[in-house]
C-alpha positions in Angstrom: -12.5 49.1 14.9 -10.0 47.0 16.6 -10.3 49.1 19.7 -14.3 48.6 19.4 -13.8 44.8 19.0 -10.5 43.9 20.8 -12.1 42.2 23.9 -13.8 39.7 21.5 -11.5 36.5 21.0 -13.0 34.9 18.1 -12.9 38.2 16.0 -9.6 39.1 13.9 -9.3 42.5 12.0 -7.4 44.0 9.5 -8.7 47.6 8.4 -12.7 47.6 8.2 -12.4 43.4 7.4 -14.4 41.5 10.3 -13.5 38.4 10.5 -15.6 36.5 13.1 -14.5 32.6 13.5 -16.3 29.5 15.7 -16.7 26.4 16.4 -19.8 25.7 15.7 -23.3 27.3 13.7 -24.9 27.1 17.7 -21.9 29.4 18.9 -21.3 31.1 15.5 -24.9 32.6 15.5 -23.8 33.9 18.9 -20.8 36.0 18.2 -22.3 37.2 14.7 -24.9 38.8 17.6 -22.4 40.2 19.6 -20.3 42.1 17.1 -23.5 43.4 15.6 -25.1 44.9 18.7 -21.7 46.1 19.4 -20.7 47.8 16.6 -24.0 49.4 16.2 -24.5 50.3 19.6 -21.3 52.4 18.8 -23.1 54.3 16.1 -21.2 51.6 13.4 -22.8 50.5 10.1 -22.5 47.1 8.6 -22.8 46.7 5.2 -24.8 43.4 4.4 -24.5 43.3 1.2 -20.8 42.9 1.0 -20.9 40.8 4.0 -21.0 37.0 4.3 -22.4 34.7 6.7 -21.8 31.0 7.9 -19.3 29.9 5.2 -17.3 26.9 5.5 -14.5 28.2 3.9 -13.1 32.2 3.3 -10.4 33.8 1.5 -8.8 35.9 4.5 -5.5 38.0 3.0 -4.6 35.9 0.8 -5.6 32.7 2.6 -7.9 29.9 2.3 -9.2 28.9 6.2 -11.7 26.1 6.6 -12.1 23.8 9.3 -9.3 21.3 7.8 -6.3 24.5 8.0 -4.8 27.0 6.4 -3.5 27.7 3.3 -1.9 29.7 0.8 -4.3 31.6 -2.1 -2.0 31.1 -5.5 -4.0 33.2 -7.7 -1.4 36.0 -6.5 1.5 34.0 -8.3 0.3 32.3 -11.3 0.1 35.3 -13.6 4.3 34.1 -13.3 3.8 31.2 -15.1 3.8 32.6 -18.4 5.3 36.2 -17.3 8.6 36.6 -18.7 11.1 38.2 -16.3 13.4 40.2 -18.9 14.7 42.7 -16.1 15.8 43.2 -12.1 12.5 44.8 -11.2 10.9 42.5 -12.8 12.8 39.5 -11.0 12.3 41.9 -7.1 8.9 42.0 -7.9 9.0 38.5 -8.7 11.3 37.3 -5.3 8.7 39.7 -3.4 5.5 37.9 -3.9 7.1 34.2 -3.2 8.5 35.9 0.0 5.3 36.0 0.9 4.1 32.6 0.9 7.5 31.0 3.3 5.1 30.1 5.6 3.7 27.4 3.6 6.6 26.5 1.5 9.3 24.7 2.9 13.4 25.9 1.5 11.6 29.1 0.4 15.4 30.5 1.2 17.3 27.7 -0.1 14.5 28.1 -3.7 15.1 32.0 -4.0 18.6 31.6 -3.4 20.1 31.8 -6.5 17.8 34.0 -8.0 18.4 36.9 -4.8 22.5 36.7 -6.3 21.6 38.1 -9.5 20.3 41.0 -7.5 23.1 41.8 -6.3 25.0 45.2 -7.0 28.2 43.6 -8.3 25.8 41.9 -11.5 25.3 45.1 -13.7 24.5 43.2 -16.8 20.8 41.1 -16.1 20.5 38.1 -18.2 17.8 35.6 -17.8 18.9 32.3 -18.2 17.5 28.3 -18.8 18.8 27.8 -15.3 17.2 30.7 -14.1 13.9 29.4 -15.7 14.2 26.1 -14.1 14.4 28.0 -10.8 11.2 30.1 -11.1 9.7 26.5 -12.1 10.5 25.0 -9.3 9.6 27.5 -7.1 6.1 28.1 -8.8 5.3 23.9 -8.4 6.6 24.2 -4.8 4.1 27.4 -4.0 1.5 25.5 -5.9 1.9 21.9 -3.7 2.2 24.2 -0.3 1.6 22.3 3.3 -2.0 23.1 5.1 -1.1 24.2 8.5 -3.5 22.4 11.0 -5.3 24.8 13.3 -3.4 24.6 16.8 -5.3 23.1 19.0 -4.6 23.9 23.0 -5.2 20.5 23.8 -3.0 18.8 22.1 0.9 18.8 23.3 3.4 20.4 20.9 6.4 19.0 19.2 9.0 21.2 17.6 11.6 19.2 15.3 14.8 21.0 14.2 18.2 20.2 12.7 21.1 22.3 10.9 23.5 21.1 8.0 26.0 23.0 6.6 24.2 25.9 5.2 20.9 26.1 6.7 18.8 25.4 9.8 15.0 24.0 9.8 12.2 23.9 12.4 8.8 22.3 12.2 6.2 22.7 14.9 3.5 19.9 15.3 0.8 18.5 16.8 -1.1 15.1 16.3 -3.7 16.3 13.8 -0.2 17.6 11.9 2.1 20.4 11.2 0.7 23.9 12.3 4.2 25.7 11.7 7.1 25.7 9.5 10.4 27.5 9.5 13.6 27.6 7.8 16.4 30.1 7.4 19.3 30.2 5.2 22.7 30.8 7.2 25.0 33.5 5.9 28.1 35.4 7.2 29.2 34.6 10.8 26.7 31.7 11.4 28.6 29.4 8.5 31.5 29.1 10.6 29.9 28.1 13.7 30.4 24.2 14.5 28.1 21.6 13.6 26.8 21.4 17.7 26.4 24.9 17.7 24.4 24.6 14.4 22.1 22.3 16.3 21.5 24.5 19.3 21.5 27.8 17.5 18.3 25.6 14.5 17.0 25.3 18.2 16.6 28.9 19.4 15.8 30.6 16.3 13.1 28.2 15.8 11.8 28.2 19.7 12.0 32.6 18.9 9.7 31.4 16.1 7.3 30.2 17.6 7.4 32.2 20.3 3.5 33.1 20.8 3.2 29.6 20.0 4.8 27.6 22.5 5.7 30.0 25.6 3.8 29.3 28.5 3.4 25.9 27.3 5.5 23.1 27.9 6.7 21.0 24.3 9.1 18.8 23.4 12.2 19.5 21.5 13.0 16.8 18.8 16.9 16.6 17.8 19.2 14.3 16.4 22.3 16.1 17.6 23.9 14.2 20.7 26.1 17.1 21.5 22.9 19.6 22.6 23.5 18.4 26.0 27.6 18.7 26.4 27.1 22.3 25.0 24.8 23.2 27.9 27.1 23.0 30.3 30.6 24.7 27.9 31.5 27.9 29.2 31.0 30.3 26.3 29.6 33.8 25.9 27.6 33.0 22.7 26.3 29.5 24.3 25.2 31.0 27.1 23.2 33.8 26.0 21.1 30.8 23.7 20.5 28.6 26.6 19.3 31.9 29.1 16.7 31.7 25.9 15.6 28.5 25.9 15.5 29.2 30.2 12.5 31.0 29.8 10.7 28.2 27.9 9.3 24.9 29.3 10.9 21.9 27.4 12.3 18.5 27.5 14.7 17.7 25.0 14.1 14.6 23.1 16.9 12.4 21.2 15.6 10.5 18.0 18.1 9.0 15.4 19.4 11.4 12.7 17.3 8.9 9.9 14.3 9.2 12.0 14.3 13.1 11.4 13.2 13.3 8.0 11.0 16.6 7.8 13.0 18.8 9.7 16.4 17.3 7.9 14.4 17.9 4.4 13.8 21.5 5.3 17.8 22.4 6.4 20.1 20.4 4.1 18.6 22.5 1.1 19.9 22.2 -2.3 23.8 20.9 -1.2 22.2 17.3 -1.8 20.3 17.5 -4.4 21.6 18.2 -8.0 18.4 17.1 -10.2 18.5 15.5 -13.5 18.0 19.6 -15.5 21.2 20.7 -13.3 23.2 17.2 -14.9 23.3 18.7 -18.4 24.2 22.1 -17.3 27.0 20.3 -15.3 28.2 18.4 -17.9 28.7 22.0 -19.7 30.1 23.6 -16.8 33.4 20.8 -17.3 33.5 20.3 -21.2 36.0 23.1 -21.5 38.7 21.0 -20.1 41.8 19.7 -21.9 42.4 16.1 -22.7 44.9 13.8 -21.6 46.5 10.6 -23.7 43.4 8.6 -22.8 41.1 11.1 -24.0 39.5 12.5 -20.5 39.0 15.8 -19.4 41.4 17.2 -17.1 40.3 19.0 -14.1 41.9 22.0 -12.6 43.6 21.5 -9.1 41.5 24.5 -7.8 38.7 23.0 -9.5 39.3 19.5 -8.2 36.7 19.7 -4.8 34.3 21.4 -6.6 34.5 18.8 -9.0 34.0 15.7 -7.5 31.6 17.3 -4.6 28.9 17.4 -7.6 29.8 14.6 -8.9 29.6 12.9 -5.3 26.1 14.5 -4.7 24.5 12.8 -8.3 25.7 9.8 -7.7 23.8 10.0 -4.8 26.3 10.4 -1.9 28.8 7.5 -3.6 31.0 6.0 -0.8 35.3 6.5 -1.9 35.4 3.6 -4.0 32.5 3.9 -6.0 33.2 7.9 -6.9 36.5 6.5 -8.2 35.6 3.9 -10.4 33.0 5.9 -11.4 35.4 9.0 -13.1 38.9 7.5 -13.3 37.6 6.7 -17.6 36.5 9.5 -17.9 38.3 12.8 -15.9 41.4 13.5 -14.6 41.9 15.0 -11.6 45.6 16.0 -9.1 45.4 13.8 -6.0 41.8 12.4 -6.6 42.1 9.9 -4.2 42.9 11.7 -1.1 40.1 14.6 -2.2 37.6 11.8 -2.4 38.6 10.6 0.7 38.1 13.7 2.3 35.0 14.5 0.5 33.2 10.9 1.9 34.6 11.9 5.7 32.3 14.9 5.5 29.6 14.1 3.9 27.2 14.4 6.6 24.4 13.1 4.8 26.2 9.3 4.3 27.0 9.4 8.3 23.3 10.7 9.1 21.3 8.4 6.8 23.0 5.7 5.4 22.9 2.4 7.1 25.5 -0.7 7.7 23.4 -4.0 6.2 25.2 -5.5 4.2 22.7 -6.5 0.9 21.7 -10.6 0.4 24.9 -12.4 -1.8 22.7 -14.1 -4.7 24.6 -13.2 -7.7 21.6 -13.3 -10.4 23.2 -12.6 -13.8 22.1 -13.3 -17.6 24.4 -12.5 -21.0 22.3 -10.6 -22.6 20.2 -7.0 -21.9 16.6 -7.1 -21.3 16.4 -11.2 -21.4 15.5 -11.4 -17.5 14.2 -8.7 -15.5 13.6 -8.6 -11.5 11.1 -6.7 -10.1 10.4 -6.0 -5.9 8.5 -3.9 -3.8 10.4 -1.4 -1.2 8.4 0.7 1.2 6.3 2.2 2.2 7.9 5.2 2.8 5.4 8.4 4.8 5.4 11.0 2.3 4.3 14.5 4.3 1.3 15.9 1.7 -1.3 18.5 3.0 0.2 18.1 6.8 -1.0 14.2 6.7 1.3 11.6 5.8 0.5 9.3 3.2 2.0 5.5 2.5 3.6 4.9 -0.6 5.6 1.9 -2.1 8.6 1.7 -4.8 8.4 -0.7 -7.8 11.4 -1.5 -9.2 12.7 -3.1 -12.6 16.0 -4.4 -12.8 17.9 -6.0 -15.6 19.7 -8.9 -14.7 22.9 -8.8 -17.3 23.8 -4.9 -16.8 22.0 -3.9 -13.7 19.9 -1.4 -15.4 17.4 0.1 -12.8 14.4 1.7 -12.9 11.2 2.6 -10.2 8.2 3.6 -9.9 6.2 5.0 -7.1 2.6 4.3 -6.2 0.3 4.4 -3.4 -0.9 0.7 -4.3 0.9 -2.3 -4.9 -1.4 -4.6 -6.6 -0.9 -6.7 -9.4 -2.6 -4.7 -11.7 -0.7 -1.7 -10.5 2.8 -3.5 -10.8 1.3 -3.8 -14.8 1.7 -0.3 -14.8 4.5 0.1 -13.8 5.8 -2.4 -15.9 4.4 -1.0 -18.9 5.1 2.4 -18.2 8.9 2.2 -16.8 9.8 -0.6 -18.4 7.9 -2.5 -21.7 8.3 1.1 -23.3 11.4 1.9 -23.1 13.2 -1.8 -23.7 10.0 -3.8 -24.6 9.2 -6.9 -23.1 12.2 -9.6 -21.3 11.6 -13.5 -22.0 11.2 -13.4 -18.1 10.3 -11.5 -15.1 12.1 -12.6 -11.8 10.1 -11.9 -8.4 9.6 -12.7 -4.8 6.6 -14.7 -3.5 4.4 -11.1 -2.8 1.0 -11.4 -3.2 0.8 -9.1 -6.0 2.6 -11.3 -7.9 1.4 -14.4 -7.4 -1.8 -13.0 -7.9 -4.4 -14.2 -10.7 -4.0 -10.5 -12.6 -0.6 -10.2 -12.8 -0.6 -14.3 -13.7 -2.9 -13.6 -17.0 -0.8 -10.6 -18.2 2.4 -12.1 -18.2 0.4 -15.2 -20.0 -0.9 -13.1 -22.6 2.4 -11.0 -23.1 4.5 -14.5 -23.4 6.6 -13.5 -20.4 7.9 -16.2 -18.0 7.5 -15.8 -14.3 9.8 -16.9 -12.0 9.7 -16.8 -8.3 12.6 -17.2 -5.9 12.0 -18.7 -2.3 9.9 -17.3 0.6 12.2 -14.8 3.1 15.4 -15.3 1.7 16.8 -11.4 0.4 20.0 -13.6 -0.9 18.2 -15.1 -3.5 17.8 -11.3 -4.9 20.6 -9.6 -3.8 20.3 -7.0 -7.0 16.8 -6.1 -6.0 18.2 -5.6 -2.1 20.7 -3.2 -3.3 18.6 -0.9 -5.0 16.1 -1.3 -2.2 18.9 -0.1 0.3 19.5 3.0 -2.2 15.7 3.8 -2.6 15.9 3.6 0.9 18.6 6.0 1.8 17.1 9.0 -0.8 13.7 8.9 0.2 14.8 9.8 4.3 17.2 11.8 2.4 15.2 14.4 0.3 11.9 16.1 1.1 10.6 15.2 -2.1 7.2 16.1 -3.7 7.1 15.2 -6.9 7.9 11.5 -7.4 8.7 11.3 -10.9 11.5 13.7 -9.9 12.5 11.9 -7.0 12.6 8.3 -9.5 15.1 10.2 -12.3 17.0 11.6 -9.4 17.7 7.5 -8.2 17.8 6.2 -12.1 20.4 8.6 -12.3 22.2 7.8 -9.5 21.9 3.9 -9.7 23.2 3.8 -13.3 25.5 6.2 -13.9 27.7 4.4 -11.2 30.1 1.5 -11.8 29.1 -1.2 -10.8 31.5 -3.5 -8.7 30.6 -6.5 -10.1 30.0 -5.8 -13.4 32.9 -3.5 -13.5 30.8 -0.7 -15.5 27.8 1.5 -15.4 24.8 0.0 -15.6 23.7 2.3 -18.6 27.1 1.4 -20.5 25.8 -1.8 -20.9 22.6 -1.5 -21.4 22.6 1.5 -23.6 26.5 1.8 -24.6 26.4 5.5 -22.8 27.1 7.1 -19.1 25.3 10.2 -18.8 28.8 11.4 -16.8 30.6 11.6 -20.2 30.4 15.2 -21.4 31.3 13.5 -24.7 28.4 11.4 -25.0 30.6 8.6 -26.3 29.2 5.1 -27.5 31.1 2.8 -25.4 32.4 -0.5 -26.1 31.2 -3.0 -23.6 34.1 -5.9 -23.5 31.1 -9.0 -22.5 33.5 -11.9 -22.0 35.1 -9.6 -19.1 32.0 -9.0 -17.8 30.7 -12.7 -17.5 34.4 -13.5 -16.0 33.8 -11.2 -13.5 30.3 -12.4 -12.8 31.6 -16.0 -13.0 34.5 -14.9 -10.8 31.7 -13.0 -7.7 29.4 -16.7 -8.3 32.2 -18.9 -7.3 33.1 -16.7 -4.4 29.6 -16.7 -3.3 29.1 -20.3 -3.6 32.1 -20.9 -1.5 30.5 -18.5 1.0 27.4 -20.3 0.7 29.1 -23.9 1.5 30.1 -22.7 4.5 27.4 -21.2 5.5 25.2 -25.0 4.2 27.7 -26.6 6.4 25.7 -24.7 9.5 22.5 -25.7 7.6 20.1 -29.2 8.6 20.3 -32.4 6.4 16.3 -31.9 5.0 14.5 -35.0 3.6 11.1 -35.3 2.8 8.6 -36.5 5.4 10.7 -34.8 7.8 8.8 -32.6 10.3 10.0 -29.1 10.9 10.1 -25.9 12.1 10.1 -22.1 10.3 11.5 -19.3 11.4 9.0 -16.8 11.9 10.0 -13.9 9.4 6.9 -11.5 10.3 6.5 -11.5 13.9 5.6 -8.8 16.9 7.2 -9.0 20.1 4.8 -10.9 21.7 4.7 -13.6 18.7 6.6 -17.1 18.6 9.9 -17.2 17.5 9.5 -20.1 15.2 6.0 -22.0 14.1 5.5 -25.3 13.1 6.2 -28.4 12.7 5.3 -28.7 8.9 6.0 -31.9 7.0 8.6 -31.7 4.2 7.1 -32.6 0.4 9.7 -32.0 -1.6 13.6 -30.8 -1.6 15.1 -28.7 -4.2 17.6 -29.9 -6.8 20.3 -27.6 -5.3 19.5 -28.6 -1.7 19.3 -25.3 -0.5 15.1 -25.2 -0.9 12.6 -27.4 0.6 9.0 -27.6 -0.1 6.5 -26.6 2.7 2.9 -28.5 3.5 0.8 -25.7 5.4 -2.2 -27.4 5.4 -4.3 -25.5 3.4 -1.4 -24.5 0.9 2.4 -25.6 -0.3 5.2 -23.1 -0.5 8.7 -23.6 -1.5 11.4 -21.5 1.9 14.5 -21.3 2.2 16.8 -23.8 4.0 18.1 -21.1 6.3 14.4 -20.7 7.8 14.3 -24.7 8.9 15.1 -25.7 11.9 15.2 -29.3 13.0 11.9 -30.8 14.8 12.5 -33.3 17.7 9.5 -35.8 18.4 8.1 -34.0 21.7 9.0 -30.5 21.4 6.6 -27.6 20.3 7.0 -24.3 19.2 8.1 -21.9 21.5 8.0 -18.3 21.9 
């Protein structure tokens, strides 16, 4: 059949199955007439019954293609769901099928990889357990929520993004309707030693070989966030060599974007080393309850066990930085030389020097004595979340509890006020029930008439700091920065996953300020002690240390009033323009001054058609005269 046929393009053929494919019903009817009169003409019969004519969508070896893409058939894999796996055939048949769908499943290697070690010859004894469950779970939901890869289109120009961490190396092929090809391989043996450069360039080649009858004969662009690529070109080295005489017979231009601008192909290769989700916590907290105590009552850890130690512990509290892995075990573990270990840890952790950024967070100091009696809530976002090859906006709303720094968020694709009333409710009001106030910025959604009446009805005070000014909310800024930092950092597709992974994170680690955990103040536990300890929170230390971080803060912000203009009302002035393109003016204005705030530090605008209460660091003097310039 395929030697009957094989002249015909839009024909593919896999035994006696025709598959005949076109663009549209004027050139389908065509080639449906063209295979017929061929295979006949050849003495062929077609079998009409079984056959199927002009649909819109067909299941093609276990694959769904319709004019939006490709993708995966899971029929194949759900009889797993509730199929027990009691033996090694059983788990092989198991790792088989998934196998089949890597394709479509990005970390398919990095997923199966502790499942393929029970495989091994050296385990002789099979022994199926809760871990291992959580494994086939999460392997299941990831075949289940698989990308559609977009039909390639010859038109369109091709970009192929790669990167390489430690243990694995990624590649995703694109085009501007989306992705149309994903790969990623798990390093092993010889390849874990190579350098991080050489991990670049080699995530390079084996994707490029990939693609192959993609990409060659046509030129594309090589995405990279490796700065090194082009030093290694030119190193005399056998190994080198023979990967850039590859890449010679390709036509590319290699393209440099910053490491936190390379989110899907950095999702695909850094694999499970950064992620320890909140089901792997308790089974760490296991792993380490074996330990002896010291005087103080905390575990000790082995010397040979140190590393491995506090490189989980770094990885769920979310990449900490050296002081804030400290403070965070020192009550609880003891560990040989933890300080120089930590310090080492931090230097390599490729994820803080590849995603996290410098800003330093606004210095308001917000505090209140008691739990749940004022709450802030903000908006970060929106972050592009890759989902069916398109990318999809979506915004963080996040809950904050002003005495112990409690944290929580929620992700939506909306951020109205009715949808921060769900979140409210949902992440919030039921677990701690409702604060005497909730402390915002100026957003829209919550000034807005919804959001207005609920807090009305629910006898909650609203309270609104000044427009553009991240220092009056420097809590909120913080958690923004870390929200920030974990959604470039994980290729996440469940989002209530990715929120307990960050809750996790944010309150399990001392605070600086506050001098503990978030969640030892609010709910007298740290999910790090493998005790599960009610801990005595000492509250006249903590408002000292509050007190102590205000007064430094208002000295800071004296000086910083000094630089600040003398603001009385009547006064004309400018604004600086917050929200601005590049061709926009720098400052607008003048506005008339109607009111000045008690502290000085606040003035109230007149717009015209509204009033609103800025910042003093936004005003700048207005000169009888002058007009705004851009």
């Amino acid at each position: 059949m395929e030697i009957l046929l094989n002249e015909f393009e839009f024909v593919k053929i896999f035994v006696d199955d025709i598959l005949i494919f076109s663009e549209n019903l004027e050139k389908h009817l065509e080639h449906i007439r063209k295979v017929c009169e061929r295979i006949i003409s050849k003495g062929g019969k077609i079998n009409f019954e079984k056959s199927h004519f002009g649909l819109k969508e067909v299941n093609y070896l276990g694959m769904f293609i319709s004019k939006s893409g490709i993708r995966a058939d899971i029929k194949r894999i759900e009889v797993w769901k509730e199929k027990g796996i009691t033996s090694k055939k059983k788990l092989r048949s198991f790792l088989g099928i998934t196998n089949w769908y890597r394709k479509f499943v990005p970390l398919m290697s990095e997923l199966t990889s502790k499942l393929n070690k029970k495989l091994v010859k050296e385990n002789k004894e099979f022994k199926w357990e809760e871990a291992d469950e959580l494994d086939k779970r999460r392997i299941l939901k990831a075949i289940n929520e698989n990308t559609l890869l977009k039909h390639i289109n010859t038109k369109e120009n091709f970009t192929l993004s790669t990167d390489a961490s430690e243990i694995g190396i990624s590649g995703i092929l694109r085009q501007e309707s989306g992705v149309v090809g994903i790969y990623s391989k798990k390093l092993s043996g010889s390849e874990l030693n190579y350098t991080i450069p050489e991990k670049e360039l080699y995530a390079i080649i084996k994707s490029v070989l990939h693609f192959k009858k993609i990409i060659w004969g046509r030129k594309f662009v090589i995405e990279t966030d490796s700065k090194d690529i082009v030093t290694l070109k030119n190193k005399n080295d056998n190994r080198l060599n023979r990967w850039m005489s590859i890449l010679g017979e390709y036509n590319y231009n290699f393209q440099h974007i910053k490491g936190n601008e390379n989110n899907m192909a950095d999702a695909l290769s850094r694999g499970e080393i950064r992620l320890i989700r909140s089901g792997e916590v308790t089974n760490w907290k296991e792993k380490w309850k074996k330990g002896e105590r010291d005087g103080k009552g905390r575990i000790i850890i082995k010397e040979e066990d140190g590393e491995e130690f506090l490189e989980e512990l770094h990885i769920i509290l979310l990449h900490a930085g050296e002081t804030k892995l400290y403070n965070s075990i020192k009550t609880y573990y003891q560990v040989e030389g933890v300080k120089k270990k930590i310090e080492k840890i931090c230097k390599e952790c490729k994820e803080q020097k590849h995603q996290r950024n410098n800003y330093h967070t606004g210095k308001g100091i917000l505090f209140k004595e008691n739990c749940n009696d004022t709450v802030s809530s903000d908006i970060v976002g929106p972050f592009p979340l890759l989902k069916g090859g398109k990318k999809v906006n979506f915004y963080g709303i996040t809950f904050i509890d002003l005495c112990s720094r409690y944290s929580k968020v929620k992700f939506m694709t909306k951020i109205r006020g009715e949808d921060v009333i769900l979140a409210f409710d949902v992440k919030w009001i039921s677990e701690f029930g409702k604060p005497k106030v909730l402390y915002t910025d100026q957003g829209r959604q919550y000034i807005s008439e919804t959001l207005r009446k609920y807090l009305e009805k629910e006898g909650i005070e609203l309270k609104l700091n000044t427009a553009y000014n991240p220092a009056g909310n420097g809590v909120s800024e913080k958690l923004n920065q870390t929200i920030n930092f974990c959604c470039r950092l994980y290729e996440f597709k469940n989002l209530e996953e990715l929120e307990e992974i960050i809750e996790i994170g944010f309150n399990s680690s001392t605070c600086r300020t506050t001098g503990y955990a978030p969640s030892e103040i609010m709910k007298g536990m740290n999910l790090l002690d493998v005790e599960d300890r009610i801990i005595k929170v000492n509250m006249e230390e903590v408002k000292e240390r509050m007190q102590t971080a205000h007064k430094f803060n208002e000295e800071e912000e004296n000086k910083n009033k000094k630089r600040l203009i003398e603001a009385k009302v009547n006064d004309l002035v400018y604004l600086k323009n917050e929200i601005r393109g590049k061709t926009d003016a720098l400052n607008l204005g003048p506005f008339k001054i109607l009111e000045v705030g008690k502290m000085g530090n606040a003035v109230k605008i007149d717009y015209g058609r509204k009033t609103e209460w800025v910042n003093l660091r936004r005003v700048i003097n207005f000169k009888e005269g002058e007009i705004a310039v851009s």
